[in-house]
C-alpha positions in Angstrom: 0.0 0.0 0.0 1.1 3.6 -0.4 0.0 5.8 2.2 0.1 9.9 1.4 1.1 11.5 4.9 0.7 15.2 5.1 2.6 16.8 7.7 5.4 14.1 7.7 7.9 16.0 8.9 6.0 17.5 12.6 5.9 15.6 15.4 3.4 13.0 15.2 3.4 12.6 11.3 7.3 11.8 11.8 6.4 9.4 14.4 4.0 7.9 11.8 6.3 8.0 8.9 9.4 5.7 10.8 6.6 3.4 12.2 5.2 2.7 8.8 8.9 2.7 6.8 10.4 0.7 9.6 7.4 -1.9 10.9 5.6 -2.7 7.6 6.1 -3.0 4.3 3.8 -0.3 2.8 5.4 2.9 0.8 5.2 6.5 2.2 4.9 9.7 0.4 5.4 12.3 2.9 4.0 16.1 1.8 5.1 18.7 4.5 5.3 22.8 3.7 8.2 22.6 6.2 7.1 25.4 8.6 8.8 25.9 11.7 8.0 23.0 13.4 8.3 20.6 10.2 12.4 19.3 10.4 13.5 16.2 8.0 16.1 15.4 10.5 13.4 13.8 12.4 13.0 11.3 9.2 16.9 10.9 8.7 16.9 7.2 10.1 14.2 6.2 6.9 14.9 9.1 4.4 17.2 6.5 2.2 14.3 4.0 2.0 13.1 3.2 -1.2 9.9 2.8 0.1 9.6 6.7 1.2 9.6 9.9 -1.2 9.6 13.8 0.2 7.2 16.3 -1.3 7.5 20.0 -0.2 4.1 21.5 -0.6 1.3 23.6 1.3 -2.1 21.6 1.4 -3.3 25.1 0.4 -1.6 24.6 -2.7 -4.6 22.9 -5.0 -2.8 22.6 -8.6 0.6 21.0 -6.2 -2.0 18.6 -4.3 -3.3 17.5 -7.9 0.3 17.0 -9.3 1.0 15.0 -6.4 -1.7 12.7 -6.8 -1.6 12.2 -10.4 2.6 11.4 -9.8 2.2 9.1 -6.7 -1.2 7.4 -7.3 -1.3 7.0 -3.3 -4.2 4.0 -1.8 -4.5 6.1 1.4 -4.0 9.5 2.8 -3.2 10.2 6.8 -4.1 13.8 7.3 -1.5 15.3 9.9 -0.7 18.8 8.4 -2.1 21.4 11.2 -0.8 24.2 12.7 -1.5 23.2 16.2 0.2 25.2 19.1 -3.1 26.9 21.6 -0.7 30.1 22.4 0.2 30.3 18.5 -3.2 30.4 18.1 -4.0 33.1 20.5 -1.5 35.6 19.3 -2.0 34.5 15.3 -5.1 32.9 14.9 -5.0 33.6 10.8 -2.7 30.9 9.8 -4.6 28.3 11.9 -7.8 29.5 9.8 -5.8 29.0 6.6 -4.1 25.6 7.3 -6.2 24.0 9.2 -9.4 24.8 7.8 -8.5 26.3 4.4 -5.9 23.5 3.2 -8.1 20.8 4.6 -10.7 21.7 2.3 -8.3 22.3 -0.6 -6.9 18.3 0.6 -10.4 17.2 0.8 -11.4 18.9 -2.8 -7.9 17.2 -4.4 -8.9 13.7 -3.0 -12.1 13.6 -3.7 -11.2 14.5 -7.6 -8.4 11.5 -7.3 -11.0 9.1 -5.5 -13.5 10.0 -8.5 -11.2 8.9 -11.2 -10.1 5.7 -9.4 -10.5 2.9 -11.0 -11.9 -0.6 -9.6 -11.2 -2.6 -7.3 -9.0 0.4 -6.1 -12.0 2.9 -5.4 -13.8 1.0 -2.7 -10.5 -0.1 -0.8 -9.3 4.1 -0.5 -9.4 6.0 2.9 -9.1 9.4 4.0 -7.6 9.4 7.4 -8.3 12.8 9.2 -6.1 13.2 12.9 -7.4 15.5 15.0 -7.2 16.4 18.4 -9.3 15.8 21.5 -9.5 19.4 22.2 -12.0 20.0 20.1 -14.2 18.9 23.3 -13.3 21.3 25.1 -13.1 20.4 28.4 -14.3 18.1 31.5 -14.8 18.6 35.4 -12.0 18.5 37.1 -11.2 16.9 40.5 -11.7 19.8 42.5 -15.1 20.3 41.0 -16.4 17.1 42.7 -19.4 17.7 44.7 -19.2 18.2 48.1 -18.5 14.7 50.2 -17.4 13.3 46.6 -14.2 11.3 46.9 -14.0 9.3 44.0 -12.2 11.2 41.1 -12.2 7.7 38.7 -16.1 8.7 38.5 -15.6 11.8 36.7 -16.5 11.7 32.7 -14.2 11.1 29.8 -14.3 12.0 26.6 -16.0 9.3 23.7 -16.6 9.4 20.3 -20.2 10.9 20.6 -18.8 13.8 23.4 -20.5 17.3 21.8 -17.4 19.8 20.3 -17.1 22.6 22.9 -14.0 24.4 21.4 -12.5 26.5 23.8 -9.1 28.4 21.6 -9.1 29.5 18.1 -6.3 26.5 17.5 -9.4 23.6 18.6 -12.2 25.8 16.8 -10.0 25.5 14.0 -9.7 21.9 14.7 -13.3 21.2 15.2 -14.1 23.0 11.6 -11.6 20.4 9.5 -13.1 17.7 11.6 -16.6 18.5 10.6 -15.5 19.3 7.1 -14.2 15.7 6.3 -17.5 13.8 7.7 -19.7 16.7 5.7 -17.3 15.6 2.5 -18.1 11.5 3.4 -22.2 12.1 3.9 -22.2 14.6 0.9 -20.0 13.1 -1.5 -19.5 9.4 -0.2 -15.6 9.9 0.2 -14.2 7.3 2.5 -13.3 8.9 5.6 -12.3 8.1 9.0 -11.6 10.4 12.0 -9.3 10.1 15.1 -9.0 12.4 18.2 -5.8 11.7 20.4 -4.9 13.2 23.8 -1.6 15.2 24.2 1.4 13.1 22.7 4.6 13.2 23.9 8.1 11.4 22.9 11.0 12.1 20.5 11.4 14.8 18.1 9.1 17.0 20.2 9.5 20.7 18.9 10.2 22.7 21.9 7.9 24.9 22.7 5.3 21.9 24.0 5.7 21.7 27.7 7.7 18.6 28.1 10.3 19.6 26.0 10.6 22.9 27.2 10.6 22.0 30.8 13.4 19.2 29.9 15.9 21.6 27.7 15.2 24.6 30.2 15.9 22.6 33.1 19.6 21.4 31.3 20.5 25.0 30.7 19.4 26.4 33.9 16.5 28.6 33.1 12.8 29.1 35.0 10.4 26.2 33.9 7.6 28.3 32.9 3.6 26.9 34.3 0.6 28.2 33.3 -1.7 29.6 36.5 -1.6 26.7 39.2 -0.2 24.1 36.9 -3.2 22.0 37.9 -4.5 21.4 34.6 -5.0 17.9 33.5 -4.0 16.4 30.4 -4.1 12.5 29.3 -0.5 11.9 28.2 -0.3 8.9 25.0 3.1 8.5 24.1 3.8 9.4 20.2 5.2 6.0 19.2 1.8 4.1 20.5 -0.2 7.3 19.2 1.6 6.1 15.7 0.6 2.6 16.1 -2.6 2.9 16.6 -3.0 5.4 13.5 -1.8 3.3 11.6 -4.3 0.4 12.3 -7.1 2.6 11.8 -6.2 3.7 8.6 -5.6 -0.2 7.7 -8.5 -1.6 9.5 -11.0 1.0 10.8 -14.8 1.6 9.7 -15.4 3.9 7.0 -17.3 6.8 8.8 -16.4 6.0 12.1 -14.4 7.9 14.7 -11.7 6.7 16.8 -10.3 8.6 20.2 -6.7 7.7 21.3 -5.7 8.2 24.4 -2.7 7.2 26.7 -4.8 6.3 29.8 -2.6 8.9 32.1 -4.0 11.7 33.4 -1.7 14.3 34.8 -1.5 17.9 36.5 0.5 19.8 34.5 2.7 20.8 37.5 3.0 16.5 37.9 4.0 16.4 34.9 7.2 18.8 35.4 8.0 17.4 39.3 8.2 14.2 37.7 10.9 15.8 34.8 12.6 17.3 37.4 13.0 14.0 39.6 14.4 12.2 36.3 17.4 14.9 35.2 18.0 14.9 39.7 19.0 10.9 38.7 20.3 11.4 35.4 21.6 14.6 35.5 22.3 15.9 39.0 23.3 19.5 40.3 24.0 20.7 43.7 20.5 22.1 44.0 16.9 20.0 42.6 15.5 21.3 39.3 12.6 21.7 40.7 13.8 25.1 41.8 13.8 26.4 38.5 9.8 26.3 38.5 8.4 30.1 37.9 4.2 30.3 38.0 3.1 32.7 34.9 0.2 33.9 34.4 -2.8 31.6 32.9 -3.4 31.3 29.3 -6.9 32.6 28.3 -9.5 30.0 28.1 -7.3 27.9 29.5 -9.4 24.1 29.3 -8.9 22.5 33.0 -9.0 18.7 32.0 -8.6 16.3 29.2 -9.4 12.6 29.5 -10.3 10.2 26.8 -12.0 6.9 26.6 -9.8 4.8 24.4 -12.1 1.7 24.9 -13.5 1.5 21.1 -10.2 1.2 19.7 -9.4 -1.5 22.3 -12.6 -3.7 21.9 -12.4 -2.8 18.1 -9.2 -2.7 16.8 -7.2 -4.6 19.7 -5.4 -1.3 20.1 -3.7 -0.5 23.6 -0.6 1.7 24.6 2.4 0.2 25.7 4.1 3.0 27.7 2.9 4.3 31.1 3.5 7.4 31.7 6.7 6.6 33.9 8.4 4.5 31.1 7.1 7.1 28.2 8.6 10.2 30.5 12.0 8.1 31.1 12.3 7.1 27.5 11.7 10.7 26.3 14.4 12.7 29.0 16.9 10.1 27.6 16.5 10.8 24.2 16.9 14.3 24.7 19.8 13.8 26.5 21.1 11.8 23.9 20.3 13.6 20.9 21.7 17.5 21.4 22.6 17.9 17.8 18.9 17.9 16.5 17.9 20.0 19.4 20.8 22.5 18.6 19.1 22.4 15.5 15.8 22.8 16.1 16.4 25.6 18.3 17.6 28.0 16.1 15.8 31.1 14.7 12.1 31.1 14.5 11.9 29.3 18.1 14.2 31.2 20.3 12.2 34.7 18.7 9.0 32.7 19.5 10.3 32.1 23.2 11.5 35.2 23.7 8.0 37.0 23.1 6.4 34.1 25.0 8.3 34.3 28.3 10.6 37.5 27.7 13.9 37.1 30.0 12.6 32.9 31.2 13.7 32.6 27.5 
């Protein structure tokens, strides 16, 4: 099979594009504008496969979308490209209006011109694989919003595949527009699409400005570790490599028309999530005082969404799909990459993302 990838070179579509060149034996073509948080370095371990090819193009690019279907003739298409970072979208919601909703129309239009035009038995076995987010939920009750005399926080409601959208930030609202875009394209026009909404990913080859990067390369080089309000928001943490896993087998074996939430099974404060950073680089990388004192409060993001959870079991009782890592051997594994791989986050953290930080957290950059 040959499986189109858009946004190959982020985060998750890297993660997606080494599980598929280096676990099966299907071909990628991987179509990434290469913004700032798109780097090919991230790919260099499958880049000289002969079963991978690199297309530089903006999903907002129609006549380049059609050229690239026409030349690769691809059987399925994973749709990662997004811009996708909540603060981004609060200072410059205009490009998350024109990727995310714009280019996912302009994808949507291109594929279903390509689906028309296929021949059978081809037609029929095509999907349209649209990744999305679980933000687009908005958010849950948190713990401290248990009623009075309440003690049971496992009681408290997760996100499922039916939860109404909620969208709390121009960067879900955006979200929640493609998402609604590609099941209006499969009940208008009968294209093949599935949809899947993950909790926050984590891993390698995270571009820094997500938390756990930043608190793990601020931490090495001795500046504040930024968090938001409290730090008691609660995310579910899936690490990326079972995030790309399970993509995977629901673009190979999911229903048509369905929708798929993936989720990690690990909810964690925010603050949680940065003691337990700190507590690794004490063991790995010790200094005569904890890195937890390095922690500076800022002030809370607006509309800031108190709780994620998400209810994985469909793609369990479905798809025999589970995660692999908890959260402590997902957090280890990541901290030692980091530590181990300098050079791409040299790299990475040139230019564009020390001017981002720098108007983000002024001197804590």
């Amino acid at each position: 099979m040959k499986i189109l990838v858009t946004g190959g070179a982020g985060f998750i579509g890297s993660a997606v594009v080494r599980h598929i060149i280096n676990s099966t034996q299907d071909s990628v073509i991987n179509l990434d504008k290469l913004t700032y948080a798109g780097n090919l370095e991230s790919l260099a371990s499958v880049s000289s496969s002969g079963r991978y090819a690199f297309e530089q193009v903006d999903i907002c690019n129609r006549a380049e979308l059609d050229r690239v279907f026409a030349l690769y003739q691809p059987d399925a298409v994973m749709h990662l490209a997004a811009e996708s970072h909540v603060d981004r979208s609060i200072s410059g919601p205009a490009a998350f209006i024109e990727t995310n909703i714009v280019g996912t129309y302009q994808l949507l239009e291109a594929v279903r011109a390509y689906w028309n035009a296929l021949p059978e038995p081809r037609k029929p076995a095509f999907r349209f694989h649209h990744i999305s987010t679980d933000e687009v939920y908005g958010d849950l009750p948190h713990p401290e919003e248990l009623e009075a005399g309440a003690t049971d926080p496992d009681g408290l409601p997760l996100f499922t595949e039916i939860t109404p959208y909620a969208p709390s930030s121009p960067y879900s609202a955006s979200k929640a527009s493609s998402d609604h875009l590609v099941r209006a394209w499969r009940r208008t026009y009968g294209l093949p699409t599935i949809v899947t909404n993950c909790s926050n990913n984590y891993g390698p080859y995270h571009f820094p400005e997500k938390l756990i990067p930043l608190v793990i390369l601020n931490a090495l080089e001795g500046k504040p570790l930024p968090v938001y309000g409290k730090g008691d928001q609660i995310r579910d943490w899936l690490y990326v490599e079972d995030h790309a896993r399970a993509l995977y087998k629901v673009v190979t074996e999911g229903k048509v028309g369905d929708t798929y939430n993936i989720g990690g099974h690990n909810e964690k404060q925010n603050l949680e999530v940065v003691y337990a950073i700190c507590n690794l680089l004490d063991e790995l990388v010790p200094k005569p005082r904890p890195y937890r004192d390095q922690i500076t409060y800022v002030a809370d993001r607006p509309g800031h969404d108190r709780r994620y959870a998400i209810d994985a079991n469909k793609m369990n009782a479905e798809l025999g799909w589970k995660p692999e890592e908890s959260f402590e051997t997902g957090i280890r594994k990541t901290v030692l990459w980091y530590l181990a791989n300098q050079e791409w986050v040299s790299n990475v953290k040139s230019g564009s993302y020390k001017n981002w930080l720098a108007q983000q957290y002024g001197e804590m950059a």
